[in-house]
VEXLUM-138198 format. One line per 5 residues: number of its first residue (from 1); their letters; for each residue x, y, z of N, C-alpha, C. Coordinates in nm, 4 decimals, always signed. Layout:
% VEXLUM-138198
NUM	A	X:Y:Z:X:Y:Z:X:Y:Z; ...
***
This chain:
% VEXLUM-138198
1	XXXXX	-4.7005:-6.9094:-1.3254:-4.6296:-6.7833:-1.3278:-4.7322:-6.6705:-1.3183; -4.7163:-6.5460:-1.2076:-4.8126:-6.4512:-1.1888:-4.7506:-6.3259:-1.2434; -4.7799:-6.2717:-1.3271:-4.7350:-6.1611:-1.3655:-4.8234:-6.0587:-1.3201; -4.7955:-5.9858:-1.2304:-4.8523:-5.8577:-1.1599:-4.7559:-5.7719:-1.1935; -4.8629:-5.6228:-1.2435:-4.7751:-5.5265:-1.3045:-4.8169:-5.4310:-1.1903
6	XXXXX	-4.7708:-5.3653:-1.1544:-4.7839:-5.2316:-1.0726:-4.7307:-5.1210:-1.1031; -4.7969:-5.0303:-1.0883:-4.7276:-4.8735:-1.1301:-4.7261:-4.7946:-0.9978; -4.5838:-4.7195:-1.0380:-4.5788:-4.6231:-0.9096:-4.6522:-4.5165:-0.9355; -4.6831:-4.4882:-0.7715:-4.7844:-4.4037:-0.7970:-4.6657:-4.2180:-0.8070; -4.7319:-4.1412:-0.8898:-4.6605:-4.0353:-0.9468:-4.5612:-3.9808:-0.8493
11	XXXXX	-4.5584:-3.9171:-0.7106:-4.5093:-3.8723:-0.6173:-4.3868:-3.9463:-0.6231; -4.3647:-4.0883:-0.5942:-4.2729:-4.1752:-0.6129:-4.1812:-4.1544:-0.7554; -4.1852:-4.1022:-0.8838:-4.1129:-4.0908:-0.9816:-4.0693:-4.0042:-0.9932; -4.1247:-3.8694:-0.9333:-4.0363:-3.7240:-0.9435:-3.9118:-3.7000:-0.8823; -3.8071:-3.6120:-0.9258:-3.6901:-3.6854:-0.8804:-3.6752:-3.5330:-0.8344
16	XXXXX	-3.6858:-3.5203:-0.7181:-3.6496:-3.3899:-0.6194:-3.5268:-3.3179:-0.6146; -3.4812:-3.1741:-0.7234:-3.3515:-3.1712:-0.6993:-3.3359:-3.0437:-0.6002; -3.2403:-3.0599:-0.5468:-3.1771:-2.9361:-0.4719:-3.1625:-2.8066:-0.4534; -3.2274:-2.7178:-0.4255:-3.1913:-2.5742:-0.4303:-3.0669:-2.5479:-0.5099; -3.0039:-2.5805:-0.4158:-2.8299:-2.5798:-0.4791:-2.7942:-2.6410:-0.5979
21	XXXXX	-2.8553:-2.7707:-0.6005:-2.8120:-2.8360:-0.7500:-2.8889:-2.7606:-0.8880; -3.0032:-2.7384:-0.8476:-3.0705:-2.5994:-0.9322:-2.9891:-2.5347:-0.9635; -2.9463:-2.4203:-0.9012:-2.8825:-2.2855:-0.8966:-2.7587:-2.3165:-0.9960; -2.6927:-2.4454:-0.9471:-2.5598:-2.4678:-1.0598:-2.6058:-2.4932:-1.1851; -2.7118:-2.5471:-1.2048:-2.7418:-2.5929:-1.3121:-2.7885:-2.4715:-1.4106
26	XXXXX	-2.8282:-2.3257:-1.3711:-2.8842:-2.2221:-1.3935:-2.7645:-2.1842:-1.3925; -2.6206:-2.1473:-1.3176:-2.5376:-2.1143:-1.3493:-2.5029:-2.1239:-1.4703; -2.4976:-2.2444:-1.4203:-2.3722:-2.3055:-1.5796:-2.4521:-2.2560:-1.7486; -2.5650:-2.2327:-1.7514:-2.6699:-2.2669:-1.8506:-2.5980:-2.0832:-1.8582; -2.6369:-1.9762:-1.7590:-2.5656:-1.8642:-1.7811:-2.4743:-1.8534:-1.8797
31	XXXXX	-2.3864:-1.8531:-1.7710:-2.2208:-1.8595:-1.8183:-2.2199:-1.9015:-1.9520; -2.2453:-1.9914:-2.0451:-2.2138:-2.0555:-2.1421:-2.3075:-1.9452:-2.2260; -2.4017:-1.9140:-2.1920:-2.4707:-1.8160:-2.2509:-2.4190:-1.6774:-2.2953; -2.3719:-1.6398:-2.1891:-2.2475:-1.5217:-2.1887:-2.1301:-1.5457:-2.2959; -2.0750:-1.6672:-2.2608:-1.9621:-1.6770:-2.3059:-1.9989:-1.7024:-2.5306
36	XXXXX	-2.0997:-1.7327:-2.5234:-2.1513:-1.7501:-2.6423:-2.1852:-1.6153:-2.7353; -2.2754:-1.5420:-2.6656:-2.2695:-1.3857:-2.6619:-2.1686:-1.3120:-2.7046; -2.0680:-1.3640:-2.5691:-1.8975:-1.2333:-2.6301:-1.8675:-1.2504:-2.7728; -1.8158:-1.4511:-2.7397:-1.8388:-1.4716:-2.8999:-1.8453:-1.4201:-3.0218; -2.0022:-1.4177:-3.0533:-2.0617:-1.3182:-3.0948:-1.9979:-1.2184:-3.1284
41	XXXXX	-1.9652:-1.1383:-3.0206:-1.9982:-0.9872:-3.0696:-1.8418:-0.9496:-3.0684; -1.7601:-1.0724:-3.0194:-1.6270:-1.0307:-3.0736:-1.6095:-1.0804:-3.2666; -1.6851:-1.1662:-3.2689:-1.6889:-1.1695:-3.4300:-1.7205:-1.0889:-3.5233; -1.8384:-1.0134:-3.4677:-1.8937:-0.9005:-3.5388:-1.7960:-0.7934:-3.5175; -1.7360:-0.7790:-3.4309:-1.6758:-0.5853:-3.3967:-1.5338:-0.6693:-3.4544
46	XXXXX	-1.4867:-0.7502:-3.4804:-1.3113:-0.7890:-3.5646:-1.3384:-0.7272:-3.6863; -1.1833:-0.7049:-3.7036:-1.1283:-0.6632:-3.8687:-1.1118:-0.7817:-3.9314; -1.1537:-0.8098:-4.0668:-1.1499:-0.9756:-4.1208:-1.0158:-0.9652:-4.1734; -0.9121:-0.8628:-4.1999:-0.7923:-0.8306:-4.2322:-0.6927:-0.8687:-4.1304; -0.7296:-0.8055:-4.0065:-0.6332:-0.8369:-3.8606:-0.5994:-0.9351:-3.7923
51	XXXXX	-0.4588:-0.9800:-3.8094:-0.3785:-1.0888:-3.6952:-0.4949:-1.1354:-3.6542; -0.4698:-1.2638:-3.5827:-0.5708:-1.3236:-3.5001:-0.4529:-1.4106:-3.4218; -0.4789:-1.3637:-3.2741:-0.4216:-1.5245:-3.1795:-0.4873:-1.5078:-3.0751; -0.4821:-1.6382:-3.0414:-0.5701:-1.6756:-2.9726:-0.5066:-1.8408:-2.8532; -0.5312:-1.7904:-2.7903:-0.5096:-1.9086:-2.7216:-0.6467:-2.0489:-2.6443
56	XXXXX	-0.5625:-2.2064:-2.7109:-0.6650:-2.2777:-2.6750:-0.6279:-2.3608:-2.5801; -0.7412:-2.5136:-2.5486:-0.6913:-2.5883:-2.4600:-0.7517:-2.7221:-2.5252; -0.6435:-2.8369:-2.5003:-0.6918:-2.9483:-2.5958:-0.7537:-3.0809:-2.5001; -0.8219:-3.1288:-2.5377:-0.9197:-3.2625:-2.4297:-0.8245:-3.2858:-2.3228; -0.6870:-3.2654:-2.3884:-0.6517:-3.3398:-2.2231:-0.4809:-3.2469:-2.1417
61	XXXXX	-0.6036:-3.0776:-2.1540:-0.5499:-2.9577:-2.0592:-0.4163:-2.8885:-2.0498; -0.3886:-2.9459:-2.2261:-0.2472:-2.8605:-2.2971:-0.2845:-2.7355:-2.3184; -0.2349:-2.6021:-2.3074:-0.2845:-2.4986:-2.3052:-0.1445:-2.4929:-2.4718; -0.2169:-2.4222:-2.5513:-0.1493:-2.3694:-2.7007:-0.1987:-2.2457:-2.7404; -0.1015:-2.2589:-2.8272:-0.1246:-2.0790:-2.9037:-0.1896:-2.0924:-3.0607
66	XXXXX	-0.2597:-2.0465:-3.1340:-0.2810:-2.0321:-3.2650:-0.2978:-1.9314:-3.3159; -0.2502:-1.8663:-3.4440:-0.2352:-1.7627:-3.5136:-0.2664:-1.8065:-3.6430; -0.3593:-1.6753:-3.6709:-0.3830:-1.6824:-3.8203:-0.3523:-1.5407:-3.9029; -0.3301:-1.5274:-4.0013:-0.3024:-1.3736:-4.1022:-0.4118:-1.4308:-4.2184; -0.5145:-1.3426:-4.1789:-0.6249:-1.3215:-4.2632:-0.5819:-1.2706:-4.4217
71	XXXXX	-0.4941:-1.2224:-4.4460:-0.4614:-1.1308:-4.5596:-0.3414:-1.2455:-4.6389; -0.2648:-1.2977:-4.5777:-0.1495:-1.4033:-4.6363:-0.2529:-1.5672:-4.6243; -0.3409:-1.5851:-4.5589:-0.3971:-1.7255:-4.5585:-0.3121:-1.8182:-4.4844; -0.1617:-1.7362:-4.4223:-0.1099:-1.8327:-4.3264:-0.1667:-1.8735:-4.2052; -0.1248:-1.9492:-4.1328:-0.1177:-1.9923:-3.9771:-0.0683:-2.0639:-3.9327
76	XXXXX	-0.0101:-2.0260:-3.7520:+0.0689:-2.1098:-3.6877:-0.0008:-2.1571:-3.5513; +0.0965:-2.2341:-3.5290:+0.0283:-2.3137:-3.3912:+0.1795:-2.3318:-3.3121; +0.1581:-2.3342:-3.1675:+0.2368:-2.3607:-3.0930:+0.2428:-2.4035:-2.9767; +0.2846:-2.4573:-2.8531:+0.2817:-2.4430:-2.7045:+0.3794:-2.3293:-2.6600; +0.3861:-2.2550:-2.7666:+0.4664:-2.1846:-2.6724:+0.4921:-2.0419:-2.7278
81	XXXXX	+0.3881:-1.8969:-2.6279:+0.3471:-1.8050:-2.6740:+0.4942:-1.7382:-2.7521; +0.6205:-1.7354:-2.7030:+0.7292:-1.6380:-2.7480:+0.7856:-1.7201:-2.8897; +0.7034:-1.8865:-2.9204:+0.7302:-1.8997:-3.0953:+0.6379:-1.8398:-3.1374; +0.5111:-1.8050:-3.1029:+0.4473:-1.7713:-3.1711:+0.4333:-1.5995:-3.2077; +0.5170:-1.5200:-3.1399:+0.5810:-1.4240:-3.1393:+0.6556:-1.4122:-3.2680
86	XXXXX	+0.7715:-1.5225:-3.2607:+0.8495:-1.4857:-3.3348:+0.8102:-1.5464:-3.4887; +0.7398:-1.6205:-3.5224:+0.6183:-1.6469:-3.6358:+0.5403:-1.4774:-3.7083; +0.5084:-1.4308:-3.6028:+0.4453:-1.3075:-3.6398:+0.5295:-1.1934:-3.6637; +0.6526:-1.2281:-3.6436:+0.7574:-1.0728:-3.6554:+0.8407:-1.1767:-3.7718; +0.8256:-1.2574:-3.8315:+0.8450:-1.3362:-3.9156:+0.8101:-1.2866:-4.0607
91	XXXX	+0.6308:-1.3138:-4.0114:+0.6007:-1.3121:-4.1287:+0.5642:-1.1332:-4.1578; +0.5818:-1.0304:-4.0608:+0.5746:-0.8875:-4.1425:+0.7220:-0.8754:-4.1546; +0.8319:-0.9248:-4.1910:+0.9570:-0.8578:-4.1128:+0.9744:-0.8266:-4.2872; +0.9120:-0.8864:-4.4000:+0.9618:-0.9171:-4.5354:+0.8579:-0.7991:-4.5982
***
């Protein structure tokens, strides 16, 4: 049994990417950057008192509603923005 080891020589292991596949990859690294940012600075500039809704999306591309009342410790959830309407004219109507 001959065991010969060989190594590639360096040129051969670098893995050449794309102008284009670059650029997305710099995109995306952006964007998420941004979007992290707003984030941010929508957390800082909120009233910790004020309504909150917000709309999300779940692993598998249900779009929902969630509401919270900072001041009562309630919250609701829904698929469907006009319950979650009527949740919020709910809970000031008392």
């Amino acid at each position: 049994m001959n065991n010969d080891i060989r190594c590639l020589p360096t040129e051969d292991t670098r893995i050449n990417c794309s102008p284009l596949f670059k650029k997305k990859i710099n995109s995306n690294f952006w964007e998420s950057l941004h979007s992290i940012w707003e984030k941010i600075v929508k957390k800082l500039l909120a009233d910790s008192n004020e309504l909150q809704v917000w709309q999300k999306v779940d692993r598998y591309g249900n779009i929902y509603w969630q509401a919270y009342d900072p001041t009562t410790g309630k919250s609701f959830s829904s698929g469907s923005e006009a319950d979650v309407c009527m949740w919020i004219e709910q809970l000031y109507r008392y």
